[in-house]
N, C-alpha and C positions, 0 to 999 in steps of 0.2 A: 494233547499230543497223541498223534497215533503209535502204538507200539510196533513197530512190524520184525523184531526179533526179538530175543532174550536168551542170553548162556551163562552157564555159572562154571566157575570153574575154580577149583584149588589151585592155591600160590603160597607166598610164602610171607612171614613180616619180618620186619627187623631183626624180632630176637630170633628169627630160625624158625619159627611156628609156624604152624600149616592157617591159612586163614582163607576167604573166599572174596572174587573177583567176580562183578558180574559186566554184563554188557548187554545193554538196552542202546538198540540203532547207532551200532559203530562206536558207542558212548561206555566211558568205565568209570565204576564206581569198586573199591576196595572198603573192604574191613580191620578197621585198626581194631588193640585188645589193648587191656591194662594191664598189670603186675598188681598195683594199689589200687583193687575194685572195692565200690562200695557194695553189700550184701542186698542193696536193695535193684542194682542196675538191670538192665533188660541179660537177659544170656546172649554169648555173642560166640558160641563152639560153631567147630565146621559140623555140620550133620550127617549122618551118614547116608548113604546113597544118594548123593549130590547126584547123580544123574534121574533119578527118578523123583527128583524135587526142581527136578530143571523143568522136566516132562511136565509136572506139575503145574510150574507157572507161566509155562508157555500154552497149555490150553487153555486155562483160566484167563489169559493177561493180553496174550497176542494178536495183534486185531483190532484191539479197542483203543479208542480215543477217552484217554482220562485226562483230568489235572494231575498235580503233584500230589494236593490232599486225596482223592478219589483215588489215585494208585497205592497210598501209604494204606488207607482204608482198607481196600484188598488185601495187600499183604499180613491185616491184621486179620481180615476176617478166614484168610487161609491158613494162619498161622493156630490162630483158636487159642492161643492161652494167654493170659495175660503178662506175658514177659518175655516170647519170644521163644520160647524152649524148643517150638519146634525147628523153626527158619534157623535161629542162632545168627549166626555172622550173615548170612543168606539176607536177613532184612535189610539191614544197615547198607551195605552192600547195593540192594538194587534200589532202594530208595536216593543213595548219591547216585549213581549210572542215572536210573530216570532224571536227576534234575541237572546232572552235568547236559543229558541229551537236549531239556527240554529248554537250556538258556536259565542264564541270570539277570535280574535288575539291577546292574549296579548302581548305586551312589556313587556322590564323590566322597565321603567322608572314609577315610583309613583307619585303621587301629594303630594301637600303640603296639611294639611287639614287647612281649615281659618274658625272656630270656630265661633259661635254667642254664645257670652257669658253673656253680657246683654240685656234684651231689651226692645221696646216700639213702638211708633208708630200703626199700624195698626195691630201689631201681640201679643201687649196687653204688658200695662206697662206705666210709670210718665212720659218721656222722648218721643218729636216730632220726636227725629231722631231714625229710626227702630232698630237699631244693631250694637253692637259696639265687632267688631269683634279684635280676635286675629289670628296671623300668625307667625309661630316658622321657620323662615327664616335664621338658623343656624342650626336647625336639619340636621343630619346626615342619618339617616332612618328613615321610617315611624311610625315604632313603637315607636321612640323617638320623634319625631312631634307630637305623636294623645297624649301620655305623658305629655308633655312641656303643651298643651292647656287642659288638664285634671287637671293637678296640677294647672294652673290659674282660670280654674273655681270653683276647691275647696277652694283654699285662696281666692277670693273672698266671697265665701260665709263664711269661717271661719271668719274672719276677719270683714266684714261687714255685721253680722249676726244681728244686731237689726236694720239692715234697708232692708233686702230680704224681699220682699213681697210676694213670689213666684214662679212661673215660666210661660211664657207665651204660645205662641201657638207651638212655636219653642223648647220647650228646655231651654229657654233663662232667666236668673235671671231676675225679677221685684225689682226692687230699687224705696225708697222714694227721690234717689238722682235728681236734674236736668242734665241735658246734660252735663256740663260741671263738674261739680262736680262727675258725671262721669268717665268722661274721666280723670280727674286728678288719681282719685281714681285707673284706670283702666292701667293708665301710670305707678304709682309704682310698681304694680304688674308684669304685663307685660316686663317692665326692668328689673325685679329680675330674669328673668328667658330665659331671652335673645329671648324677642317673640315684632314683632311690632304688632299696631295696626293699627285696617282698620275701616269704617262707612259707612253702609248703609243708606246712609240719607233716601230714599225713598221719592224725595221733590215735585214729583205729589202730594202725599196723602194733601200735605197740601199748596199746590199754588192754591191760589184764588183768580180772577178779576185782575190777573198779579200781585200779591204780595203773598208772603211768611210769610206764620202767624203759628210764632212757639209761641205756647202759653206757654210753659211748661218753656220758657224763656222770655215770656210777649216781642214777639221782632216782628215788621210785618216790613218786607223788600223787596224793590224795588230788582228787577234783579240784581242789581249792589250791592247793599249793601249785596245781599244775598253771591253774587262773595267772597268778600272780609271778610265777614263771615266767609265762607268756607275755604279761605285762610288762615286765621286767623288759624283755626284749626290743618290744615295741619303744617304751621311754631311749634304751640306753642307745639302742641303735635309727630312732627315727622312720619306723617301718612304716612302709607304706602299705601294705598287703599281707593279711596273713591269712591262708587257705588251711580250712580241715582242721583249728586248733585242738580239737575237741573230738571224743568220738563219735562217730556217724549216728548215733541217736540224743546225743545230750544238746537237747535247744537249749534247755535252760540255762548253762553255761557258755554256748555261743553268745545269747540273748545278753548274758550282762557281763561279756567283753566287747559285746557292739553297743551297748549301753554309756562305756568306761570312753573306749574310741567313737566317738561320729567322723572323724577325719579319716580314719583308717578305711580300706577294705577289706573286711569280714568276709570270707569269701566260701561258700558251700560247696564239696565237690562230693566226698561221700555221702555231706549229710542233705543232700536234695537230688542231683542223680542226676540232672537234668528234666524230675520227676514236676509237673508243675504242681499237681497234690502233695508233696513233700513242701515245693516251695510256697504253698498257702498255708500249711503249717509253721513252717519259718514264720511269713510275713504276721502270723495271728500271734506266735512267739515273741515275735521281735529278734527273732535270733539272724543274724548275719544282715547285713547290707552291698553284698555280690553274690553271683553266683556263676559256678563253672558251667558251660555246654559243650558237652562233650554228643552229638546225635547218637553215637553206638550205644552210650548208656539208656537209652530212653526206647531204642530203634528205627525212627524212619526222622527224616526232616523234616516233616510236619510237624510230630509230635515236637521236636526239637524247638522249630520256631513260635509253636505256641506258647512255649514257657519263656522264650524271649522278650515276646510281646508283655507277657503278666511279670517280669521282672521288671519289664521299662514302667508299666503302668505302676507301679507300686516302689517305683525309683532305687532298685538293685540294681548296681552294675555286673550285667551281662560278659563273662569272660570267654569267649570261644576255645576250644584248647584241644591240642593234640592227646595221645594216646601212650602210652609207654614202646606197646609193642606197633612199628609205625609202618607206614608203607610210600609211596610216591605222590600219592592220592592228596591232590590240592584243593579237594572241595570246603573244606572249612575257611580255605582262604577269598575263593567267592564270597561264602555266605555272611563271611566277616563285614563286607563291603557292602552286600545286600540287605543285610540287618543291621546295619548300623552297631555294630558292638565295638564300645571303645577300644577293647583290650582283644589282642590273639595272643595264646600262649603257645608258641610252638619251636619250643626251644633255641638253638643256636647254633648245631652241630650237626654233622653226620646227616641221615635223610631228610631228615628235617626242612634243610635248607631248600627241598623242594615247595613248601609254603610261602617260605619265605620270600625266595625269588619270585613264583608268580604274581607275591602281591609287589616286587619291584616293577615289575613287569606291566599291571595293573596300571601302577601310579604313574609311569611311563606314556600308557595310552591315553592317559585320562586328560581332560582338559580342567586348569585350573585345581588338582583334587585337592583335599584339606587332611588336617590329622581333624580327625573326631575331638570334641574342644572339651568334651565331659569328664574325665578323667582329668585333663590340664587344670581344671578350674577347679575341682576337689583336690586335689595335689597341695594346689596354690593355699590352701586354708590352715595347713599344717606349721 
């Protein structure tokens, strides 16, 4: 594709933060950010002198005919560090706009949407563990998936309406309930409507001096007791997905609760990045059997969809997923469909629902589309 403009400009995300917009030929791409980053992710700040880093990529960029990989490539080789430090949100950013501009290949296969319907942890809320997500793993289409986790997030709030405290950075209901009072609560519901449940623990945010201090349960747990915690959860509540059990460097603890579960998905967010050298450390571990992509983590869509490709080949379920701090920006909802990834995680609320809809929207235009059958069929083993 020929480039024939480029602008960058400050905006704003969700949570009120300054983050950056760019536009390649009439084409926009946005910069989501996290709250719950892993220490290993690309940088994703606005940089300063966004105008003289505009200047920047418009002499370097403008005028030439790249691919998508050959533009990503640039931006590394102008960027010069190995994470991004200089570009920050800058990369992420014009790497969507280029491929919003340059077209996608869709498929017909859809993802499953895996909803955050309550929550806590570092994205605001009573409960240590971040997200306690729902998955309609009998849906039939998309439209009857994005359905099924709408109607649960309304009976929840119907039903446990003098203890919704509001909503947090996600979309996500605030409860005075504990973790597990929670999940009980969350388990009725969720079986009425034939949808399982998943948990973001998020358990960097709160592993300290090699222990696990879940306050919101008055519990500080050794490695090992943290293991069998987790276990615990998985048997009593029938989990289908647990993201981040562990802290973002412990494979060997991930490795033998995907040992314990093969039905389950083990799912990497901190602890692989969307890093594919993270995630060949996993696969030599054996630790996790999914993995989150998030593209800001990594920074360009290239990189992004390399490590998609080395999770399919090495049989990780691939989760595409939103951002804490979020924007309008539906490109992960393309790429959902493009890359064949069973699962989008992109909430349920509030802007969110921009994903959301365009992939209604998608299914809409599509002739015949399918739900992606890979996740349906590992579900079914449970």
């Amino acid at each position: 594709m020929r480039i024939n403009s480029i602008q960058l400009r400050r905006i704003i995300d969700s949570r009120t933060q300054p983050t950056i917009e760019a536009e390649i030929n009439e084409s926009y791409g946005k910069a989501p950010s996290g709250a719950s980053t892993g220490r290993h992710e690309a940088k994703c700040h606005v940089p300063k002198h966004l105008d003289e880093l505009e200047k920047l990529l418009k002499n370097k960029l403008e005028g030439r005919n790249l691919t998508q990989k050959e533009f990503d490539q640039k931006l590394e080789e102008i960027d010069g560090s190995d994470d991004f430090s200089r570009l920050g949100a800058a990369a992420i950013a014009s790497s969507f706009a280029f491929k919003n501009a340059a077209g996608f290949q869709h498929t017909k296969k859809f993802p499953l949407p895996l909803s955050n319907v309550i929550g806590g942890g570092e994205h605001g809320g009573q409960t240590t563990i971040q997200e306690f997500l729902v998955l309609p793993v009998n849906a039939k289409t998309f439209p009857e998936a994005l359905e099924t986790n709408t109607k649960i997030y309304q009976e929840l709030k119907n039903q446990y309406s003098q203890k919704i405290k509001g909503i947090n950075d996600e979309g996500a209901l605030i409860t005075s309930m504990d973790d597990k009072e929670t999940l009980k609560a969350l388990k009725k519901i969720a079986g009425k409507h034939d949808a399982r449940i998943g948990l973001d623990i998020a358990a960097s945010e709160f592993y300290q001096n090699k222990k696990y201090r879940m306050e919101s349960l008055n519990q500080v747990n050794s490695p090992s007791q943290h293991l069998e915690f987790v276990q615990d959860l998985i048997d009593q509540f029938n989990l289908v997905y647990i993201e981040d059990p562990f802290d973002q460097d412990d494979f060997k603890h991930h490795a033998r609760l995907t040992a314990r579960n093969p039905d389950t998905l083990i799912c990497g967010d901190d602890l692989f990045t969307t890093n594919k050298n993270r995630l060949e450390k996993g696969i030599t571990n054996q630790a996790g059997n999914s993995i989150i992509i998030k593209p800001n983590q990594i920074g360009t869509v290239t990189e992004a969809q390399e490590t998609v490709q080395l999770a399919k080949k090495e049989n990780y379920t691939p989760v595409i997923s939103h951002r804490s701090g979020e924007t309008i920006d539906s490109t992960i909802s393309d790429l959902s469909i493009e890359w064949e990834t069973p699962i989008i995680k992109a909430g349920i609320a509030d802007i969110r629902i921009a994903k959301l809809n365009k992939l209604m929207r998608l299914w809409d235009q599509k002739k015949k589309p399918e739900i992606n059958q890979k996740i349906k069929n590992e579900s079914k083993k449970t």
